[in-house]
C-alpha positions as CSV (number, residue, x, y, z in Angstrom):
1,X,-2.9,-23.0,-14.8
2,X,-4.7,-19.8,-13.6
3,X,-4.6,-17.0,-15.7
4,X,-4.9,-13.8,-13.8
5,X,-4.4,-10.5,-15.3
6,X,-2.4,-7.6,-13.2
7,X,-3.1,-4.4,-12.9
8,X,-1.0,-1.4,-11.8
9,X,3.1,-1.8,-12.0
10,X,4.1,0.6,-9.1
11,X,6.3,0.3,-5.9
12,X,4.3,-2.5,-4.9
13,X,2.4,-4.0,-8.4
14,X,5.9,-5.0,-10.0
15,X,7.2,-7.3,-7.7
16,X,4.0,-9.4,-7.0
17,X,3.2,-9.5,-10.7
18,X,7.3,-11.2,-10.9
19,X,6.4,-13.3,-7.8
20,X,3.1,-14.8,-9.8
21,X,5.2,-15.3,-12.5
22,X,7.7,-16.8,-10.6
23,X,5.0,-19.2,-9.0
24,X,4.2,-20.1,-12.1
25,X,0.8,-18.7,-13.0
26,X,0.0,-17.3,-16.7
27,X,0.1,-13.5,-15.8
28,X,-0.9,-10.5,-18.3
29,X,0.3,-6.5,-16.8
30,X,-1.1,-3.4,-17.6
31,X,-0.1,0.1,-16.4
32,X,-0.4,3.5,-17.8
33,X,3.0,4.0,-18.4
34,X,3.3,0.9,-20.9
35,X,7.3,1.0,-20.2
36,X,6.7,-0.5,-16.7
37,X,5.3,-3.3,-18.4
38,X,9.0,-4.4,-20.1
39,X,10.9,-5.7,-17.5
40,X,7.7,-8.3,-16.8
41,X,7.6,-9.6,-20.3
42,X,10.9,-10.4,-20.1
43,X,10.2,-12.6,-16.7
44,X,7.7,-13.9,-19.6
45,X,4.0,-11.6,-19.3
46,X,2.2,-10.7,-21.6
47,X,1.2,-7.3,-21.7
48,X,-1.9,-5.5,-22.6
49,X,-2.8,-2.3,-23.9
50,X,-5.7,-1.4,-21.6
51,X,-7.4,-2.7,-18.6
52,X,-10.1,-4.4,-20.6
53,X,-7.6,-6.1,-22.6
54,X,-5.7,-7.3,-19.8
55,X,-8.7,-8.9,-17.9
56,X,-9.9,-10.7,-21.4
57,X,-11.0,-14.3,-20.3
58,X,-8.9,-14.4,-17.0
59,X,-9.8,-16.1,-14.5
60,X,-8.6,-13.9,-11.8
61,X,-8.0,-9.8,-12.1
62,X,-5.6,-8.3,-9.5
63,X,-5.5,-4.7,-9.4
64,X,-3.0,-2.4,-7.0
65,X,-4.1,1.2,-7.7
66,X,-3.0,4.0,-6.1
67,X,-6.1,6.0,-5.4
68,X,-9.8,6.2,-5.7
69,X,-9.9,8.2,-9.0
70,X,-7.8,5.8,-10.7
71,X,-9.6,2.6,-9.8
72,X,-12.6,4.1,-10.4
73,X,-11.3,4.7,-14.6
74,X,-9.6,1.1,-14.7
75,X,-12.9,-0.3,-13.9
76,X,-15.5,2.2,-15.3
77,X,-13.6,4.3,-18.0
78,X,-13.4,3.3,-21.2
79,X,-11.7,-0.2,-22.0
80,X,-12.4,-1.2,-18.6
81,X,-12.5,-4.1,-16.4
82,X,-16.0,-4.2,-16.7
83,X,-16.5,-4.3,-20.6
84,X,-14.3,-7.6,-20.0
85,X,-15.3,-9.7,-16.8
86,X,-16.4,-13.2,-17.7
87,X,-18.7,-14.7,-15.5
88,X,-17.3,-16.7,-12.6
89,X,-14.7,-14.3,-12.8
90,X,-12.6,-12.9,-9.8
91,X,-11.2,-9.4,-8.8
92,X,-8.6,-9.0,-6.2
93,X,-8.3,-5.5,-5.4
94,X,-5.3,-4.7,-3.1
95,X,-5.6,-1.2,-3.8
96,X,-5.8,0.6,-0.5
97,X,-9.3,3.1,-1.5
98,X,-12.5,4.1,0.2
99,X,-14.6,0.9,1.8
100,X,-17.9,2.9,0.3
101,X,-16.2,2.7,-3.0
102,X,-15.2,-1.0,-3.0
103,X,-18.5,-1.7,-1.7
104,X,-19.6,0.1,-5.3
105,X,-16.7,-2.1,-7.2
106,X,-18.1,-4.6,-5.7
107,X,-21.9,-4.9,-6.3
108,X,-21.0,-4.0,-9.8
109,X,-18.7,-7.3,-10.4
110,X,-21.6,-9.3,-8.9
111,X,-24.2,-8.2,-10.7
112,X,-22.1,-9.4,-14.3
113,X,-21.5,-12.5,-12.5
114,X,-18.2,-11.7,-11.0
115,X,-16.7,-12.2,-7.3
116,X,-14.8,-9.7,-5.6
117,X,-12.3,-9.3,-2.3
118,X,-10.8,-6.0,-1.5
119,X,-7.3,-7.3,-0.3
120,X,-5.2,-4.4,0.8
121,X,-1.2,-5.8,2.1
122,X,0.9,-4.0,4.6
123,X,4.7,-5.6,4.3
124,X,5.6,-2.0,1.6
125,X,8.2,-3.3,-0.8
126,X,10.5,-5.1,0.8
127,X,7.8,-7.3,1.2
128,X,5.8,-7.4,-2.1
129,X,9.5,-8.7,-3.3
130,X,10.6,-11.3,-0.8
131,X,6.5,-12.5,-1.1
132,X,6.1,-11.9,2.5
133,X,2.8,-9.5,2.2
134,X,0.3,-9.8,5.1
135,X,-3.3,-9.6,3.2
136,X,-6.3,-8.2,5.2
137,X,-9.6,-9.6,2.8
138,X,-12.8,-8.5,2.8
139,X,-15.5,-10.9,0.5
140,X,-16.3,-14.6,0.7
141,X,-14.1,-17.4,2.4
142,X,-15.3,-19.5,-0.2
143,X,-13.7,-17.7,-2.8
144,X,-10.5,-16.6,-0.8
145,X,-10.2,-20.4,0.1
146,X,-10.7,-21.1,-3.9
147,X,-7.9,-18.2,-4.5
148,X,-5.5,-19.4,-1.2
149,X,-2.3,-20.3,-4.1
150,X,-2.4,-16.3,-5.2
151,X,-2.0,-15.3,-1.7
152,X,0.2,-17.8,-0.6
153,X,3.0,-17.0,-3.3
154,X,2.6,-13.4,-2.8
155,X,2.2,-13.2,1.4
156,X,3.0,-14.8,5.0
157,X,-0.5,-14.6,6.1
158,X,-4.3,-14.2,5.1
159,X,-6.7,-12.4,7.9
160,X,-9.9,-12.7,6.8
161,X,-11.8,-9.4,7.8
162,X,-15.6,-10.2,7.1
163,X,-17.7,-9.0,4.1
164,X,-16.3,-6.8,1.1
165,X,-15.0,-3.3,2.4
166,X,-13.7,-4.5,5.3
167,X,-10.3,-5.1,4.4
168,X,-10.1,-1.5,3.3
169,X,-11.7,-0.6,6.7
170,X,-8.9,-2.8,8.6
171,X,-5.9,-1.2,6.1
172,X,-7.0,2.4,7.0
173,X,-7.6,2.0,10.4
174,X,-3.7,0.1,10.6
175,X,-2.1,2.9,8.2
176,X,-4.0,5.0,10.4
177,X,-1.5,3.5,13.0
178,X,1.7,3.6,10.6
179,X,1.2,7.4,10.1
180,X,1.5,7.7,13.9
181,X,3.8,5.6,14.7
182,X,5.9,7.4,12.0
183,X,5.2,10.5,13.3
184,X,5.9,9.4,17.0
185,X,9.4,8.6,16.0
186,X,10.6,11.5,14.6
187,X,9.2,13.3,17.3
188,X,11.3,11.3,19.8
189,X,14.1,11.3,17.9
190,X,14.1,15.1,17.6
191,X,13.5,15.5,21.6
192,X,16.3,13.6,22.2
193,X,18.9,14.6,19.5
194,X,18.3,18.5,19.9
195,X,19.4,17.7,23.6
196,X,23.2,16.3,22.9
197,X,21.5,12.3,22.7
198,X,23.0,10.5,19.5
199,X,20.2,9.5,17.2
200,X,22.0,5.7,17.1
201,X,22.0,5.4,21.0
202,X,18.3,6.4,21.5
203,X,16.8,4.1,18.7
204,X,18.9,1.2,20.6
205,X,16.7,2.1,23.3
206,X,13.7,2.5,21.8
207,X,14.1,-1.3,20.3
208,X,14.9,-2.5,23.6
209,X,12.2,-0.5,25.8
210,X,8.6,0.4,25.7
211,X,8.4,2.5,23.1
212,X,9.5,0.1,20.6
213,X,7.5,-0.5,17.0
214,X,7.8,-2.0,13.7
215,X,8.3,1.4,13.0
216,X,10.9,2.3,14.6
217,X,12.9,-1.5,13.5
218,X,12.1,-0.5,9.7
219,X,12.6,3.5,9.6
220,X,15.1,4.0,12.6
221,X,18.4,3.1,11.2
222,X,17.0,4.5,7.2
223,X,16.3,8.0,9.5
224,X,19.7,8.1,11.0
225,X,21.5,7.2,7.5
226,X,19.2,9.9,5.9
227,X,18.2,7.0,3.5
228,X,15.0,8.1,2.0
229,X,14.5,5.7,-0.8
230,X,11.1,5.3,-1.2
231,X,9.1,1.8,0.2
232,X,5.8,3.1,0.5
233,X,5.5,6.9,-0.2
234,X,4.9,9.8,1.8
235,X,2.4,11.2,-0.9
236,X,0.6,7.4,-0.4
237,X,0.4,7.9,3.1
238,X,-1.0,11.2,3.1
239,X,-3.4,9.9,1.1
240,X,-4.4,6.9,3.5
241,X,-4.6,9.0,6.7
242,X,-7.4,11.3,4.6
243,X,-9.1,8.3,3.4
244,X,-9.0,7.1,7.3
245,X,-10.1,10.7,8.4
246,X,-13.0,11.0,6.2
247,X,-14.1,7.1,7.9
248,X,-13.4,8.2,11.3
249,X,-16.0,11.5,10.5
250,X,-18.5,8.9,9.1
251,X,-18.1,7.0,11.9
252,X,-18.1,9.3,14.6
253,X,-14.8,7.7,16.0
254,X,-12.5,11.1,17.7
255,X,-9.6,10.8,16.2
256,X,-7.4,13.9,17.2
257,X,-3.9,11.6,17.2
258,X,-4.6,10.5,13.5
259,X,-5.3,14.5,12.8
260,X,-2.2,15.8,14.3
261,X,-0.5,12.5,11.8
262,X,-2.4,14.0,9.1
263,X,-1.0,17.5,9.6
264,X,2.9,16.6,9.9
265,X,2.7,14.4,6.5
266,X,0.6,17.2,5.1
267,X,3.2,19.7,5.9
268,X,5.9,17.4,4.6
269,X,4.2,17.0,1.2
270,X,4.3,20.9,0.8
271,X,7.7,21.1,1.6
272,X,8.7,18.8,-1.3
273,X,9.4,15.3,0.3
274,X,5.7,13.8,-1.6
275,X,7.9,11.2,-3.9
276,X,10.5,10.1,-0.7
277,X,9.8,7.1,1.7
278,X,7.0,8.2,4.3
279,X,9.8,8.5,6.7
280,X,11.0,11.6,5.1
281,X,8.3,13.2,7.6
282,X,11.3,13.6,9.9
283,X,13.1,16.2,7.8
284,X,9.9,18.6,9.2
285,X,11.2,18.1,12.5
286,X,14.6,18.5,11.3
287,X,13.6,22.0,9.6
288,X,12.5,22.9,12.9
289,X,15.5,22.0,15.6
290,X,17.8,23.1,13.0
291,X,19.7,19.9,12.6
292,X,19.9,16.7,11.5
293,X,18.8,13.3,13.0
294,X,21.9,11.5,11.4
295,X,25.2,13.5,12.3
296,X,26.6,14.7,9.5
297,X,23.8,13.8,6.9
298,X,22.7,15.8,4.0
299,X,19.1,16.4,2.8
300,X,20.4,16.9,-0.6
């Protein structure tokens, strides 16, 4: 039996940590807030008090981080991954962060005798529940192919990407997309609704025409019941579309459609909506036509 020691208990950390359990691997959690760690030691984890401890003699360490700062202290700060990797030892990062700093994670791990793959997911929570996670991996297909009964009890499908960093690459560059395509929507829904079109009506067209996206199926209906429960954050997204701003400059890829993205889930973070479902960056539009895209709802 594998013994693989999770890291990072949020939105998306919690449920695949229960689905490894559930698969029947040996798991050990760790999170900052040590309360998050309950409800998975009664699905039967262990729990540890600090990264270090929780990567003590596993096999495999999975981490799901939400930022760049915070991997950077599970791995380098004090009681660390790194004061703990055994050689032969795997990291599965599915942290969405910088490709320059997984490439740093990376060579790090390697040269203590540890293999890495940065393994963002897009699928948000529903997803990371139901095990349905898409992985986008970046490292060796030796060691994914060593590693395959991890992802397959926590996703649908594997795409390999190339060498480590370029699943990060690929997740920024498709969030990239999701901020759009978010932003796209409320846009169109606002056109429409602010000129006497019902909100329900025009996303039955937009599912059925040209316009559609798996935006559009997941966020339509939640927009139009003013359901804002939060799958994936709009803090977390802002974050992504300035992690895939700052690649676009050091790439010299324009990217004016991701800026104007950017802006509109900047603007909703000021107003409040941070710790709501990325969604929530209709309610800027809705601040600005003076109405609501779901008659009757309530931003309260």
């Amino acid at each position: 039996m594998k013994q693989i020691g999770f890291i990072g208990l949020g939105t998306m950390g919690a449920p695949m940590a229960s689905n490894l359990l559930r698969g029947g691997f040996q798991v050990t959690v760790y999170n900052r807030t040590a309360a998050k760690c309950e409800p998975l030691v009664a699905e039967g984890a262990l729990s540890a008090s600090t990264p270090q401890d929780a990567a003590e003699g596993k096999d495999v360490i999975m981490t799901m981080i939400s930022n760049d700062d915070s991997i950077r202290e599970v791995f380098y700060g004090q009681g660390g991954i790194l004061e703990a990797l055994k050689p032969g030892a795997v990291i599965i990062d599915s942290s969405t962060i910088s490709p320059g700093l997984v490439r740093e994670i990376a060579a790090a791990v390697e040269e203590r005798g540890g293999k890495f793959l940065d393994a963002p997911v897009t699928g948000s929570k529903p997803a990371a529940v139901e095990g349905t996670l898409v992985f986008m991996v970046g490292g060796s297909a030796e060691v994914i192919e060593e590693h395959r009964d991890i992802f397959d009890t926590l996703g649908r499908k594997l795409l390999h990407m190339g060498d480590n960093g370029s699943g990060a690459v690929a997740k920024l560059a498709h969030n990239a997309m999701v901020g759009i395509h978010n932003v796209a929507l409320a846009e169109g829904f606002s056109i429409a609704v602010k000129s006497g079109v019902p909100a329900d009506k025009f996303l039955e067209l937009v599912q059925n025409g040209s316009a559609g996206s798996k935006q559009a199926e997941l966020k339509g209906r939640k927009i139009i019941e003013n359901d804002f429960s939060n799958q994936f954050s709009l803090a977390l997204m802002l974050k992504d579309l300035k992690l895939a701003s700052s690649l676009s400059d050091s790439t010299g890829v324009p990217s004016p459609m991701l800026g104007l993205a950017k802006s509109m889930f900047q603007a909703g973070y000021t107003q409040g909506y941070g710790d709501e479902d990325l969604s929530a960056v209709v309610k800027c539009y809705e601040e600005w036509i003076g109405q609501k895209i779901g008659a009757g709802a309530s931003h309260e």
